[in-house]
SENUVO-253758 format. One line per 5 residues: their letters; for each residue y, z, x of C-alpha. Coordinates in nm, 3 decimals, m for minus. Layout:
N
A = Y,Z,X ~ ...
end
This chain:
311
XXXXX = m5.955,m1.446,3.373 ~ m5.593,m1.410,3.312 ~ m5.633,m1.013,3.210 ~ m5.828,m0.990,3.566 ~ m5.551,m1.194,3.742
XXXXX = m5.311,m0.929,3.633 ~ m5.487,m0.633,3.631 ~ m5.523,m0.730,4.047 ~ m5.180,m0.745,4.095 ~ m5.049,m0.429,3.856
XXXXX = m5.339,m0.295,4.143 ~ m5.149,m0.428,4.453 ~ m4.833,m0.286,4.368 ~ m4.956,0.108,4.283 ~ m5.197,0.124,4.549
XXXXX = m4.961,m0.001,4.809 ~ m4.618,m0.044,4.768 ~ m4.498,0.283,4.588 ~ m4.666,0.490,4.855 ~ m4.416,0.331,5.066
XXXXX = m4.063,0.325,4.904 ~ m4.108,0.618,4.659 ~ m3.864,0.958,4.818 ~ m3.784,1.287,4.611 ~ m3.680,1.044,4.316
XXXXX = m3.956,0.902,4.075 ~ m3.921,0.500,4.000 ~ m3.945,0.407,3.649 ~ m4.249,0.230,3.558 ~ m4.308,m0.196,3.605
XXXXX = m4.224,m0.403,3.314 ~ m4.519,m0.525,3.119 ~ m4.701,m0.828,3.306 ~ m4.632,m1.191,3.207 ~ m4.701,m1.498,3.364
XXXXX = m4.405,m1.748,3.566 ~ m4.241,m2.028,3.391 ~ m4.324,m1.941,3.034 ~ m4.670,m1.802,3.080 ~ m4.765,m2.170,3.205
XXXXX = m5.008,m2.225,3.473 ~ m4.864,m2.333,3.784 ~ m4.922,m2.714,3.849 ~ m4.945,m2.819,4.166 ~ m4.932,m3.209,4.315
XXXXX = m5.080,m3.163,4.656 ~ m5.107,m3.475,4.936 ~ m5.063,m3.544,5.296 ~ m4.784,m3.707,5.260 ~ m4.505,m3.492,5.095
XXXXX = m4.193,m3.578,4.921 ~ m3.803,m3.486,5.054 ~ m3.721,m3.141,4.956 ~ m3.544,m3.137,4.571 ~ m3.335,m2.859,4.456
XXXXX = m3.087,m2.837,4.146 ~ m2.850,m2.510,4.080 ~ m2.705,m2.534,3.759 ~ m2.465,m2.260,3.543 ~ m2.464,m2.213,3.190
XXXXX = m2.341,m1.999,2.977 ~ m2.464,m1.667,3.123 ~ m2.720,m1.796,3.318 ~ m2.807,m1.980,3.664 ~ m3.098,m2.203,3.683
XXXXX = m3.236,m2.329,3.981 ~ m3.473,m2.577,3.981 ~ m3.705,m2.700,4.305 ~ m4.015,m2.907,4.387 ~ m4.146,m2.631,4.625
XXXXX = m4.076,m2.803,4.934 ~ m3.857,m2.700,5.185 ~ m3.662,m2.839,5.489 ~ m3.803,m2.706,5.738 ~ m4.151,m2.574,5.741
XXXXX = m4.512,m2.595,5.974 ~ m4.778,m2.787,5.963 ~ m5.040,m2.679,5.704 ~ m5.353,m2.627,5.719 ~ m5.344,m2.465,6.067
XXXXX = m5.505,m2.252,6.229 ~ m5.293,m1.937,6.057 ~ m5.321,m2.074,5.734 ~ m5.597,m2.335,5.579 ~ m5.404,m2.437,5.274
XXXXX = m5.219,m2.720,5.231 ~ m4.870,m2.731,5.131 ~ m4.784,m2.908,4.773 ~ m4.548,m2.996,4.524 ~ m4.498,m2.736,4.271
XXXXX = m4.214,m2.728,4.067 ~ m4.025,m2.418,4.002 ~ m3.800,m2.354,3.718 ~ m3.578,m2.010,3.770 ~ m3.306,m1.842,3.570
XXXXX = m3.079,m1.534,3.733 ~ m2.838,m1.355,3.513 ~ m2.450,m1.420,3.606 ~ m2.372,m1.080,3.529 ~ m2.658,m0.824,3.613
XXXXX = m2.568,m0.445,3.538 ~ m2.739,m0.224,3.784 ~ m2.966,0.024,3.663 ~ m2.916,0.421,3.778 ~ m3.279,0.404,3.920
XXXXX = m3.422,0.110,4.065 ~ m3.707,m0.086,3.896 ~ m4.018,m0.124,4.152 ~ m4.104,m0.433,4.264 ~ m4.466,m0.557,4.147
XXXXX = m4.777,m0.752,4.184 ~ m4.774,m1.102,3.926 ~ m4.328,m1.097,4.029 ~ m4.157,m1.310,4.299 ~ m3.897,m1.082,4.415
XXXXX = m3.647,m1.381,4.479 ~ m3.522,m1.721,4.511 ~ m3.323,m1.930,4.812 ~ m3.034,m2.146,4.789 ~ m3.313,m2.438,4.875
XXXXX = m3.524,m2.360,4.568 ~ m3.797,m2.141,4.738 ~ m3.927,m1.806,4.613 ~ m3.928,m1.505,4.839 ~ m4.264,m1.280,4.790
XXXXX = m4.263,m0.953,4.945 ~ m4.645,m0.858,4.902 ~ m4.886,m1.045,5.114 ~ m5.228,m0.936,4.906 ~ m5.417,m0.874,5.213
XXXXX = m5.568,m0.552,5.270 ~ m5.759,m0.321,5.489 ~ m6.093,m0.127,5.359 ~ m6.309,0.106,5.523 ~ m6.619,m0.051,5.493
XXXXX = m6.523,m0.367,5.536 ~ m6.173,m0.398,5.728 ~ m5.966,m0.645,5.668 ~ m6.015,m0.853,5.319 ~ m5.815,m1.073,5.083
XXXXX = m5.707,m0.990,4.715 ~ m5.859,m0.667,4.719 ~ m5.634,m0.382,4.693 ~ m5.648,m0.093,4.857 ~ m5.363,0.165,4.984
XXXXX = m5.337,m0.040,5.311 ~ m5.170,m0.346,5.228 ~ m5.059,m0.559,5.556 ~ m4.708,m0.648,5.628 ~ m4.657,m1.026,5.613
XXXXX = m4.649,m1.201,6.005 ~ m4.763,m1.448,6.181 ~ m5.066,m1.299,6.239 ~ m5.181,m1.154,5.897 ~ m5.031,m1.432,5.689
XXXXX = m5.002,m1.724,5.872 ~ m4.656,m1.774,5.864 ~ m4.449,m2.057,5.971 ~ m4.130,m2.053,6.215 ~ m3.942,m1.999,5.888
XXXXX = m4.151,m1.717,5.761 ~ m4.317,m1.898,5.524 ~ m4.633,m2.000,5.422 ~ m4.819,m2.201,5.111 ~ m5.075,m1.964,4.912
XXXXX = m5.383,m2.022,4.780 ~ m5.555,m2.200,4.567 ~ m5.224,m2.445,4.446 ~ m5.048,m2.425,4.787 ~ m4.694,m2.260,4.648
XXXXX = m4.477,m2.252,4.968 ~ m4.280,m1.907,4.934 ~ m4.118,m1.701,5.227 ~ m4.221,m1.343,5.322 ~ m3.929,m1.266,5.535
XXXXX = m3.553,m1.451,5.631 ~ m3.612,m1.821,5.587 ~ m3.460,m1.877,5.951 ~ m3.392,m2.241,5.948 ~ m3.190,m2.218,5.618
XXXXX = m2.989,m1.889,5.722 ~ m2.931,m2.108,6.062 ~ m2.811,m2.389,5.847 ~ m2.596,m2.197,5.631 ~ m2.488,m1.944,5.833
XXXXX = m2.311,m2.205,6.104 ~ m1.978,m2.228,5.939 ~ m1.983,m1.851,5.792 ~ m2.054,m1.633,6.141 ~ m1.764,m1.826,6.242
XXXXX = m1.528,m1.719,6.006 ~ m1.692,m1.385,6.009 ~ m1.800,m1.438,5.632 ~ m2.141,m1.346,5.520 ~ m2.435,m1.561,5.455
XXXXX = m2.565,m1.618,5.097 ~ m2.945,m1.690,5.113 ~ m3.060,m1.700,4.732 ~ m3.056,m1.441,4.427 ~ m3.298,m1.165,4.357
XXXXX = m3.540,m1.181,4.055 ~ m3.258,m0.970,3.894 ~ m2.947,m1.153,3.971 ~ m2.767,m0.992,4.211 ~ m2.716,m1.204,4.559
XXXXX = m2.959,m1.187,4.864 ~ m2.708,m1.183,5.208 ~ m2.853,m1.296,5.541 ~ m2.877,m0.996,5.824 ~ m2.546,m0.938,5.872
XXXXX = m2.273,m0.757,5.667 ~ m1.905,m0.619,5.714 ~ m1.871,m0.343,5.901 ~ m1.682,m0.238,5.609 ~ m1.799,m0.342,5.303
XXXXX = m1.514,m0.350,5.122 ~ m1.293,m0.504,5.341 ~ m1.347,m0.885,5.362 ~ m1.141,m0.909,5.674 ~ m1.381,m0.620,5.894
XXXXX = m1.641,m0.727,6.162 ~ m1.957,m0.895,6.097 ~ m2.232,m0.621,6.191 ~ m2.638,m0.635,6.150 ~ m2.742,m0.481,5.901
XXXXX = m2.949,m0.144,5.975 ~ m3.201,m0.025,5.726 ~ m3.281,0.277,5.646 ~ m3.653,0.224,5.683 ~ m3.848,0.347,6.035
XXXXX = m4.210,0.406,6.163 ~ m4.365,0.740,6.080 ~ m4.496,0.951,6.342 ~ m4.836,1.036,6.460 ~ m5.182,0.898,6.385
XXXXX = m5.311,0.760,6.020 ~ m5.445,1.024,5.840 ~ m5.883,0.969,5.775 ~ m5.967,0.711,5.535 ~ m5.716,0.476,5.683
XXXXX = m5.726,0.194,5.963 ~ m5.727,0.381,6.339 ~ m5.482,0.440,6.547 ~ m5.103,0.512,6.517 ~ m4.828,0.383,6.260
XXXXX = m4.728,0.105,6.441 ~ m4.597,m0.143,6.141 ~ m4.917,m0.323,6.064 ~ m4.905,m0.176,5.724 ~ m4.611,m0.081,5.507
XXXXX = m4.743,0.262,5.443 ~ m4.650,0.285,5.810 ~ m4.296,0.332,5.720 ~ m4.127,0.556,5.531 ~ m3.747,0.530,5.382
XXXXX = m3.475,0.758,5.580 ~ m3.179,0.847,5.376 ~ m2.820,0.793,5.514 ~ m3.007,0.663,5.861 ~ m2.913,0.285,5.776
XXXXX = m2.628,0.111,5.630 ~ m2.882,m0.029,5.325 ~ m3.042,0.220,5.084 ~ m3.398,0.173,4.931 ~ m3.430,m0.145,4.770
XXXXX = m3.239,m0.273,5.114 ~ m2.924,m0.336,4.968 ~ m2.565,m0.181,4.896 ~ m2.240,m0.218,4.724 ~ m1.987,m0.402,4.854
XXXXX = m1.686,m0.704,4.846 ~ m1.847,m1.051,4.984 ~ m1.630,m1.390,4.954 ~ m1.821,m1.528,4.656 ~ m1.727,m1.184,4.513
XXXXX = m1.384,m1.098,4.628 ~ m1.384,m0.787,4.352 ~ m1.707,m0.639,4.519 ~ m2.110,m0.649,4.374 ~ m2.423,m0.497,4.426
XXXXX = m2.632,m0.721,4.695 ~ m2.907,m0.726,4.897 ~ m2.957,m0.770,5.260 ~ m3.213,m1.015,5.403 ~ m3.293,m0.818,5.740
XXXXX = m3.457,m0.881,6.076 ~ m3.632,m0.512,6.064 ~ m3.871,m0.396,5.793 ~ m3.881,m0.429,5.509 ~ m3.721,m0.763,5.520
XXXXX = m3.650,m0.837,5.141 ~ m3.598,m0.631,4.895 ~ m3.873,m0.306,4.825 ~ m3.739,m0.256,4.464 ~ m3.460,m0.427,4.227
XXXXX = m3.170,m0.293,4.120 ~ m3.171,m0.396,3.727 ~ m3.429,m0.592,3.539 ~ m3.613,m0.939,3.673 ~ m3.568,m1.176,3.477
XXXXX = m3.926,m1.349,3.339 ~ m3.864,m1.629,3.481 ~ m4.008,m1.493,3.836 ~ m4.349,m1.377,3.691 ~ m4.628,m1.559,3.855
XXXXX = m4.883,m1.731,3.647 ~ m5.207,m1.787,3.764 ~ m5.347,m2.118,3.905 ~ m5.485,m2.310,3.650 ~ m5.851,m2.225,3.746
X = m5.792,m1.830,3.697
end
């Protein structure tokens, strides 16, 4: 079951998300598949009465590890109407490089691979493994070129754009995780200083929205970011869901270069204050494609998912 498990999600990400990031440049292939925290099932302690969020960020030696029970500060009330799994306890144990070295092309981002973590211990996840057929319309875990974009309506998600999965009820976010960047970002818009939200799978830092004007001068404006991403014209082709692009899907959109301050992978290069002498970073945005499309270096294994312990 664990071949079939990853097999799906190698599926999820080449049927859906290169048709949507790929431009005249090829992407390397995804690394081989693995499984999260040491190829161990995930665990999951699940109740109706849930414990006070836990989070622990630790450096050593060229590593940070963050460790979290899963639970957040802020999230909705599960099962709901949106979403009809509970939220539990699962305890996450991730490691970012200090020091990642950005690759000339970007590595894709991929099925069994949470593309991030937050500050409070919570992985981001960028695909939402619900898809549209022909035959059938809409169904769940079974790829297809038309994969959804995560919302409130196709997901579920929570005022913090979040939602637990199925079957172990992993909490993860699918966009910014408002009530931390509202936290956090109280005593930085003030003193026109970016907003750190987490790390990417790869290392480099995950900003919140906005950015300086110019990024490599600490003391410029705080602007939104734009990306470079926008709605393609015209009606789906045959063979796809009816009607217009309108954003449903993310083969809706298609990457514009130079039109947005963030290239592909929704990022750039730039000077922040936790690094003075400039870094490669992403950009958390309000606009699709909210987190990050593809990574600039490796991910490290710590972010491959595992399947539940039933798979």
């Amino acid at each position: 079951m664990r071949k079939k498990y990853q097999a799906l999600t190698h599926s999820i990400l080449l049927s859906s998300m290169l048709a949507t990031i790929q431009t005249a440049n090829s992407f390397p292939k995804p690394p081989p598949s693995g499984a999260h925290a040491g190829n161990m099932p995930i665990t999951a302690k699940c109740s109706t009465t849930l414990p006070s969020p836990s989070v622990s960020i630790i450096v050593k030696g060229n590593y940070r590890y963050i460790t979290s029970n899963g639970i957040p500060e802020s999230h909705g009330s599960f099962p709901d109407a949106g979403d009809p799994n509970m939220l539990c306890v699962v305890t996450h144990h991730f490691r970012v490089p200090l020091h990642p070295q950005a690759q000339s092309n970007p590595v894709v981002w991929y099925g069994p691979q949470f593309m991030g973590v937050a500050l409070n211990g919570i992985p981001f996840d960028q695909g939402t493994g619900e898809f549209w057929h022909k035959a059938v319309g809409r169904v769940n875990f079974s790829p297809s070129p038309w994969m959804y974009v995560a919302s409130q309506e196709s997901v579920g998600l929570d005022s913090s754009n979040g939602h637990p999965q199925p079957p172990e009820g992993l909490y993860h976010y699918h966009k910014l995780p408002e009530a931390l960047f509202n936290r956090l970002s109280k005593t930085n818009m003030s003193k026109d200083k970016m907003t750190l939200i987490g790390y990417a799978a790869d290392g480099f830092p995950m900003y919140g929205v906005y950015v300086h004007q110019n990024p490599n001068d600490l003391s410029s404006p705080l602007i939104e970011a734009k990306t470079g991403y926008q709605l393609k014209s015209g009606e789906r082709p045959k063979n796809a869901p009816s009607g217009s692009y309108d954003g449903t899907f993310f083969r809706d959109y298609t990457y514009v270069q130079q039109q947005g301050h963030l290239d592909q992978c929704n990022g750039q290069y730039g000077k922040t204050s936790e690094y003075p002498n400039g870094t490669y970073y992403y950009v958390i945005t309000n606009t699709f494609p909210f987190l990050p499309l593809c990574l600039k270096a490796t991910a490290d294994a710590s972010f491959k998912k595992a399947p539940p312990p039933d798979m």
